[in-house]
Backbone as XML, in Angstrom:
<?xml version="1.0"?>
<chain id="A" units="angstrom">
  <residue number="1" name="UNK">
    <atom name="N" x="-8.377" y="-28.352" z="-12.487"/>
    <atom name="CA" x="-7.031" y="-27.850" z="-12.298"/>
    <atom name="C" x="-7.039" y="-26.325" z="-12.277"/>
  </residue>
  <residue number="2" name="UNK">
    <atom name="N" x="-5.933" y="-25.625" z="-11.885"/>
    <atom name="CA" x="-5.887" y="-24.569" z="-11.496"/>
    <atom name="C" x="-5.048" y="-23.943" z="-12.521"/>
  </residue>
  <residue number="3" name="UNK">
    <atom name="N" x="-5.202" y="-22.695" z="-12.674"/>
    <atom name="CA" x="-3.945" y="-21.742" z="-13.813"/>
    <atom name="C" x="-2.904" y="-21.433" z="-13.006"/>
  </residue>
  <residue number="4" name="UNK">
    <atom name="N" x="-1.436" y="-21.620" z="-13.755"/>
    <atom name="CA" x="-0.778" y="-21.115" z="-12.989"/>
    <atom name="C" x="-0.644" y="-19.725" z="-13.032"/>
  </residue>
  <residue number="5" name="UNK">
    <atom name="N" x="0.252" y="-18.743" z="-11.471"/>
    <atom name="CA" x="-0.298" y="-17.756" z="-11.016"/>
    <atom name="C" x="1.095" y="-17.250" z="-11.753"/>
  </residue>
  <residue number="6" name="UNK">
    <atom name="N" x="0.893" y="-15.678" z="-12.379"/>
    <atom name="CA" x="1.808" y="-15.051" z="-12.587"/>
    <atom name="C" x="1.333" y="-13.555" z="-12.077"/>
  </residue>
  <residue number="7" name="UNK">
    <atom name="N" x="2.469" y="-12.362" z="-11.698"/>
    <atom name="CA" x="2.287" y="-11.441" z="-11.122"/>
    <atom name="C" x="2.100" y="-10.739" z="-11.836"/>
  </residue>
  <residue number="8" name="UNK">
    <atom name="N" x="1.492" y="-11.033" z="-13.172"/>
    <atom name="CA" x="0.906" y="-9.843" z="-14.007"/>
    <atom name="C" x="-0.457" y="-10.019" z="-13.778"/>
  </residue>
  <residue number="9" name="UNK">
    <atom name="N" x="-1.011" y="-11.027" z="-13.544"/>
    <atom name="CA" x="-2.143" y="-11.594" z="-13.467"/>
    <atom name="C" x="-3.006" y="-10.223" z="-12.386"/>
  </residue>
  <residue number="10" name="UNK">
    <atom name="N" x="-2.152" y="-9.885" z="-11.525"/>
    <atom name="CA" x="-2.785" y="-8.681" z="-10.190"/>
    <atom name="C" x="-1.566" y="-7.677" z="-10.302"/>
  </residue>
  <residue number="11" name="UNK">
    <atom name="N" x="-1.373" y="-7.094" z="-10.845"/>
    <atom name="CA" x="-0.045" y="-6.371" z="-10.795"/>
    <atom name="C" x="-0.053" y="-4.834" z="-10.387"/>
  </residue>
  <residue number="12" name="UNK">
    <atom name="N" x="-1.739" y="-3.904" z="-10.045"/>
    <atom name="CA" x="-1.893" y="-3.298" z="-8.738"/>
    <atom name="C" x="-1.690" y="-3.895" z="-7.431"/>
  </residue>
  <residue number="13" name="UNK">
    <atom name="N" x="-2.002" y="-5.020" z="-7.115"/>
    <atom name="CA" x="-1.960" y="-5.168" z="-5.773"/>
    <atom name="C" x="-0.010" y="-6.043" z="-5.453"/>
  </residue>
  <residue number="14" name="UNK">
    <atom name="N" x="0.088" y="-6.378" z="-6.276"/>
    <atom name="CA" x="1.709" y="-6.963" z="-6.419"/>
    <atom name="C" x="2.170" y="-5.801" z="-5.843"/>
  </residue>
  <residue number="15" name="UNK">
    <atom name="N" x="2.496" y="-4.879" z="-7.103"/>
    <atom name="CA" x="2.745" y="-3.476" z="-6.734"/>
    <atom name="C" x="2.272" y="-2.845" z="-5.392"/>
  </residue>
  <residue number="16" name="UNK">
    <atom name="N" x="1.403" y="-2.639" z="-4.900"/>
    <atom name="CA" x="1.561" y="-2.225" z="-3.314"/>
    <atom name="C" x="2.476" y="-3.051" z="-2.499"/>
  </residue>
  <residue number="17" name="UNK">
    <atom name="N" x="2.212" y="-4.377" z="-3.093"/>
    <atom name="CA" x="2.841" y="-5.308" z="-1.646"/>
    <atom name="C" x="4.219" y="-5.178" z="-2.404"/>
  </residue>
  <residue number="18" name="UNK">
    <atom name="N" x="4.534" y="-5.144" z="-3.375"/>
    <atom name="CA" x="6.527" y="-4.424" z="-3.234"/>
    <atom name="C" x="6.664" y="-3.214" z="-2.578"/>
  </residue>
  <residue number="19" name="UNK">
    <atom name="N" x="5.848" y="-1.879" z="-2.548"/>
    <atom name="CA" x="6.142" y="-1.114" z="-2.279"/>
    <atom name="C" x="6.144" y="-1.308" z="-0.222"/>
  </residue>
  <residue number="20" name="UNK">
    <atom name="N" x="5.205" y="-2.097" z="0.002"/>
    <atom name="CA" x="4.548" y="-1.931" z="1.693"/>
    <atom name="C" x="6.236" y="-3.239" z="2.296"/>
  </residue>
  <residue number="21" name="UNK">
    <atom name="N" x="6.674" y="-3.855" z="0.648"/>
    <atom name="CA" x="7.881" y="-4.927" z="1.347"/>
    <atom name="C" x="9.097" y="-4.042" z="1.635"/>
  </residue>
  <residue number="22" name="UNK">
    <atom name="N" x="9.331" y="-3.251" z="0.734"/>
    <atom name="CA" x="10.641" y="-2.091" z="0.611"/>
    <atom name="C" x="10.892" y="-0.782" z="1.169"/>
  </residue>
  <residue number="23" name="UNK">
    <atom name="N" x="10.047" y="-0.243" z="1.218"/>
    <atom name="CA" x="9.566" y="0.730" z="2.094"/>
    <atom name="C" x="9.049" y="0.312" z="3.762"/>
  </residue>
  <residue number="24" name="UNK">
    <atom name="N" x="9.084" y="-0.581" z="4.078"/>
    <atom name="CA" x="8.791" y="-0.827" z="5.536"/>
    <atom name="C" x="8.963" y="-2.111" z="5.996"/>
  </residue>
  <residue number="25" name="UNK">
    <atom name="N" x="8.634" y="-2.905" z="5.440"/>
    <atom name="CA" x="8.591" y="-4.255" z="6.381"/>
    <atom name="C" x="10.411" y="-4.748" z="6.328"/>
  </residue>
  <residue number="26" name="UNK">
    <atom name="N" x="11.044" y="-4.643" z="5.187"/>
    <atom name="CA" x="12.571" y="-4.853" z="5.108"/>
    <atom name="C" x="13.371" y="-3.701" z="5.921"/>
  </residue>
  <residue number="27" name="UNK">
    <atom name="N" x="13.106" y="-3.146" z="6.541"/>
    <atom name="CA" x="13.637" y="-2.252" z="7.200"/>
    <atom name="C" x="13.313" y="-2.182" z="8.801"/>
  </residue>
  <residue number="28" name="UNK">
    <atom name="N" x="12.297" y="-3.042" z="9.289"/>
    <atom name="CA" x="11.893" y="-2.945" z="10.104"/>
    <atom name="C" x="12.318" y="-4.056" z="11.165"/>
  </residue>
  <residue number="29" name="UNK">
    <atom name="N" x="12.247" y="-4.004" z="12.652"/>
    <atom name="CA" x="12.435" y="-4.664" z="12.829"/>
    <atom name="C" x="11.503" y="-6.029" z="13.141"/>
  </residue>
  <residue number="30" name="UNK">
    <atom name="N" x="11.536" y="-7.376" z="13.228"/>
    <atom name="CA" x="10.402" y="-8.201" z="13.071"/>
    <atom name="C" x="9.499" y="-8.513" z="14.381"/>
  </residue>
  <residue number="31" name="UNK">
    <atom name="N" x="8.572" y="-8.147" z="14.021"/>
    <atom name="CA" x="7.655" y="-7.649" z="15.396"/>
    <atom name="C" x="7.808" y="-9.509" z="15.996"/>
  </residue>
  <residue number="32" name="UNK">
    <atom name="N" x="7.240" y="-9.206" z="17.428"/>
    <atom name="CA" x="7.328" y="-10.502" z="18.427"/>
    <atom name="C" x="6.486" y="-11.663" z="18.211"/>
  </residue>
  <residue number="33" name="UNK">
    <atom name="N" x="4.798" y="-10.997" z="17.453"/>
    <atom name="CA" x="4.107" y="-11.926" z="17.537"/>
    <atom name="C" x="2.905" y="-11.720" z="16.565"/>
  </residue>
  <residue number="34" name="UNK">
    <atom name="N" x="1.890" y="-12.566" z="16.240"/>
    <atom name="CA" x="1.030" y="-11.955" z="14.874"/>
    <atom name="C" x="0.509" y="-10.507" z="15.498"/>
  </residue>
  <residue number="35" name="UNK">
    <atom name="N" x="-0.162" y="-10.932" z="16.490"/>
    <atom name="CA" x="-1.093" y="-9.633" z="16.646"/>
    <atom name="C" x="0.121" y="-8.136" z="16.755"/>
  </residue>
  <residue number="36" name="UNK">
    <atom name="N" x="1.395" y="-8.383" z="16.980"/>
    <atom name="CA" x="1.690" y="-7.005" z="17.240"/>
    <atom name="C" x="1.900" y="-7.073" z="15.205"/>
  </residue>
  <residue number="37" name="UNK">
    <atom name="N" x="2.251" y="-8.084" z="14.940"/>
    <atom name="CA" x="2.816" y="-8.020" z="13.381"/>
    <atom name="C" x="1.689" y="-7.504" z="12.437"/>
  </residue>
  <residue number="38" name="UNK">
    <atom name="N" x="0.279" y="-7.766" z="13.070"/>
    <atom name="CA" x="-1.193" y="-6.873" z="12.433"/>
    <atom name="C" x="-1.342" y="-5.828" z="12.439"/>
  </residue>
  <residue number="39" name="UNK">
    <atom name="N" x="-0.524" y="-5.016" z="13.865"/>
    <atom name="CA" x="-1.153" y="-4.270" z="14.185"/>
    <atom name="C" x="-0.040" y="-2.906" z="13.391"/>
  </residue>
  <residue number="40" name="UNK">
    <atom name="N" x="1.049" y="-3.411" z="13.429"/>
    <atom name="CA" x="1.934" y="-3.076" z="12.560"/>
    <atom name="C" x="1.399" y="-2.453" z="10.836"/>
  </residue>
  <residue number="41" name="UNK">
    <atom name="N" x="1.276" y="-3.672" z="10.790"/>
    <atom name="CA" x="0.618" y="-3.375" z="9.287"/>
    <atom name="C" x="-0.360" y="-2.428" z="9.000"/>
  </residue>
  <residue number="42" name="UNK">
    <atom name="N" x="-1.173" y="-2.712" z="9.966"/>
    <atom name="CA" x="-2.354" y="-1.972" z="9.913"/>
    <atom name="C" x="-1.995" y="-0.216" z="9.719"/>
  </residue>
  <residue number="43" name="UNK">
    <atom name="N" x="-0.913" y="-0.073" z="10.592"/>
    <atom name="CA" x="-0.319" y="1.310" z="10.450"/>
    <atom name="C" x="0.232" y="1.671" z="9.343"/>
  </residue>
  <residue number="44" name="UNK">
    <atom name="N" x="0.827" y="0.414" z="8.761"/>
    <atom name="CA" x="1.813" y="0.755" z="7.537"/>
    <atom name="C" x="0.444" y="1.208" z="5.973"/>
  </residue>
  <residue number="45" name="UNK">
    <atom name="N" x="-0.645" y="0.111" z="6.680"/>
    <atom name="CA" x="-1.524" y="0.456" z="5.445"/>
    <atom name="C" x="-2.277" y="1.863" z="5.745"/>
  </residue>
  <residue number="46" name="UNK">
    <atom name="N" x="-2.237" y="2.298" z="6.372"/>
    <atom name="CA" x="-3.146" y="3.559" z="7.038"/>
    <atom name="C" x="-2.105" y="4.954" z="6.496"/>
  </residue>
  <residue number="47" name="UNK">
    <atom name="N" x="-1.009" y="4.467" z="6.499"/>
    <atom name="CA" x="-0.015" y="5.324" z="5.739"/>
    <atom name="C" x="0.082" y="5.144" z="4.615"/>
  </residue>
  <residue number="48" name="UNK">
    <atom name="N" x="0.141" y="4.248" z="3.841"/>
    <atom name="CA" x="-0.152" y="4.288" z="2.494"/>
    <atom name="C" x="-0.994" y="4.378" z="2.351"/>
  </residue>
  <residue number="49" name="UNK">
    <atom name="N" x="-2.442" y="4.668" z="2.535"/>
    <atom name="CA" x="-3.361" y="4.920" z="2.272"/>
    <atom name="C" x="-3.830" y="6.504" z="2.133"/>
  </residue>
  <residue number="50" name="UNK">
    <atom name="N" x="-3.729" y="6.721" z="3.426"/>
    <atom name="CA" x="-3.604" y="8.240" z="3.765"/>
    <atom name="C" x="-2.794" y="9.402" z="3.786"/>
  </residue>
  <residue number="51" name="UNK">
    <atom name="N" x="-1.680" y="9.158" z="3.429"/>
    <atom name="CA" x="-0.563" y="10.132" z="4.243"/>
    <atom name="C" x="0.773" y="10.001" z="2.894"/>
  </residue>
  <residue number="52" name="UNK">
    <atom name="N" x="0.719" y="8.942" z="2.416"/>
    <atom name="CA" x="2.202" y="8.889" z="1.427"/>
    <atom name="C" x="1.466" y="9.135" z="0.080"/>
  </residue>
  <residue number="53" name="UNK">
    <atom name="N" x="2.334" y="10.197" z="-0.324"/>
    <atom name="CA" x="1.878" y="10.924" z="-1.888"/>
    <atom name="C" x="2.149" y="9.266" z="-2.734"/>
  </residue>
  <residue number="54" name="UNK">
    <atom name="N" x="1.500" y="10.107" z="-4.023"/>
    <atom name="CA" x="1.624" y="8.917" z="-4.818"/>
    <atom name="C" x="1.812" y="9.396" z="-6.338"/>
  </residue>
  <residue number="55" name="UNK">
    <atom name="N" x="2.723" y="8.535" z="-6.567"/>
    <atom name="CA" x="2.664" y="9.109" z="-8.425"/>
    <atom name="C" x="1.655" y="9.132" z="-9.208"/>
  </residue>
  <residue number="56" name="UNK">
    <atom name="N" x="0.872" y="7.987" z="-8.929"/>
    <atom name="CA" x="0.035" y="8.262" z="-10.090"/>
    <atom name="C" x="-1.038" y="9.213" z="-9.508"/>
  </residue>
  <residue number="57" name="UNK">
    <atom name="N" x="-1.078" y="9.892" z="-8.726"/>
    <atom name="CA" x="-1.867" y="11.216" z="-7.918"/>
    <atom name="C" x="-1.412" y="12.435" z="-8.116"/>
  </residue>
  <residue number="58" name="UNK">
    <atom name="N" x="-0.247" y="12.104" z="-8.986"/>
    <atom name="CA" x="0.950" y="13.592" z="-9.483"/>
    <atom name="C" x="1.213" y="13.904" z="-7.696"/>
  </residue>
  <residue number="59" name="UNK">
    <atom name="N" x="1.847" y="13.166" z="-6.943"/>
    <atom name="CA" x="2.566" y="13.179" z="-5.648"/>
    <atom name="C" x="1.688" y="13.899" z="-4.740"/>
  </residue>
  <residue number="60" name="UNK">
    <atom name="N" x="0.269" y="13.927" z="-5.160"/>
    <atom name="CA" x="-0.563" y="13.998" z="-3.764"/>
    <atom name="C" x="-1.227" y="12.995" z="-2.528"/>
  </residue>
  <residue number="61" name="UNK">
    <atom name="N" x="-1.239" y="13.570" z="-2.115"/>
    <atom name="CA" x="-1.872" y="12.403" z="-1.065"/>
    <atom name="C" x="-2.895" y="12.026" z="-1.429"/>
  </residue>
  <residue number="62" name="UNK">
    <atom name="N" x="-3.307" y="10.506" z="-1.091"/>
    <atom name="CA" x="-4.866" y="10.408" z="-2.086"/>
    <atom name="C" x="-6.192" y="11.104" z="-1.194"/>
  </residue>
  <residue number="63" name="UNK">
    <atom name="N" x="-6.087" y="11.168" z="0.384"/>
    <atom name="CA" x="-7.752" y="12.112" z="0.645"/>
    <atom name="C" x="-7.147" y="13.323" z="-0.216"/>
  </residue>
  <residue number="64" name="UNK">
    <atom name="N" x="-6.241" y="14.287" z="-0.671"/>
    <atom name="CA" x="-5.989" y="15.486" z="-1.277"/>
    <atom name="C" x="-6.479" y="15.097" z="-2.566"/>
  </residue>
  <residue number="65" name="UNK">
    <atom name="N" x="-6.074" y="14.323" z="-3.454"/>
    <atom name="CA" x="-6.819" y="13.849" z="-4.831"/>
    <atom name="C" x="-8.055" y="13.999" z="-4.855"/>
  </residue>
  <residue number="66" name="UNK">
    <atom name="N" x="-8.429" y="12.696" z="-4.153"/>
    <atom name="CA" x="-9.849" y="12.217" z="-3.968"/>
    <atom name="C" x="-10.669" y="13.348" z="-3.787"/>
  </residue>
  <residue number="67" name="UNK">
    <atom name="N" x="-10.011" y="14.474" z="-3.052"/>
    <atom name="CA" x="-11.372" y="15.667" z="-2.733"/>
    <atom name="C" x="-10.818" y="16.408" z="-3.973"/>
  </residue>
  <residue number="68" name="UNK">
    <atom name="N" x="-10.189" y="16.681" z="-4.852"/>
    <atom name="CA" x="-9.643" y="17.069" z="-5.786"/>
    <atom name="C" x="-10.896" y="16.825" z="-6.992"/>
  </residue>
  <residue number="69" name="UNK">
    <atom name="N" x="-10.686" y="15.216" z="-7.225"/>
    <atom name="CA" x="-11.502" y="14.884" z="-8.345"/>
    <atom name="C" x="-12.719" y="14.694" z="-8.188"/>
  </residue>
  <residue number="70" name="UNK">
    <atom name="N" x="-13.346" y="14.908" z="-6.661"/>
    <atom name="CA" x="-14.808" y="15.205" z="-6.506"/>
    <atom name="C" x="-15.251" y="16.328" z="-7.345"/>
  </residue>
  <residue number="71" name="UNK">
    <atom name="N" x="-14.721" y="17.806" z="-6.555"/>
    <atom name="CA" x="-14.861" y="18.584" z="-6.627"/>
    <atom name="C" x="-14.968" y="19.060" z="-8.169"/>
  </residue>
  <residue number="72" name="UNK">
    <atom name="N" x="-14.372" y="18.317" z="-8.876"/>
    <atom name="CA" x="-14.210" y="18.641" z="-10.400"/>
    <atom name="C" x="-15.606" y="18.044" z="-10.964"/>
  </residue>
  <residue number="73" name="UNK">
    <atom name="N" x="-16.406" y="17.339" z="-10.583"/>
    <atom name="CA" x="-17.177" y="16.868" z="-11.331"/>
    <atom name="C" x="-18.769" y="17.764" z="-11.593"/>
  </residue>
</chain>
């Protein structure tokens, strides 16, 4: 048998997927078909990834962090 699933259980990745649901996909309009609905995403994750500050980065972008906390070491 299986455990049941609670959203504390992953609650980084929960947390992105509220933020990638509220910030974009509820606002958007609903693409035609999977592949445009991938390709979509794919952008939305490329922006959160790259480009949208983040709190726990103290509102930097994470390549700006990331070369941040290299550099410190």
């Amino acid at each position: 048998m299986t455990e049941d699933y609670k959203p504390t259980d992953n609650a980084i990745a929960e947390r992105v997927n509220g933020i990638i649901k509220q910030e974009w996909l509820y606002r958007m309009k609903r693409p035609s078909d999977v592949v445009a609905a991938r390709e979509s995403l794919a952008g939305i994750i490329d922006f959160y990834n790259n480009r949208r500050p983040h709190r726990s980065n103290r509102d930097m972008l994470p390549p700006v962090r990331l070369r941040e906390a290299l550099t410190c070491v």
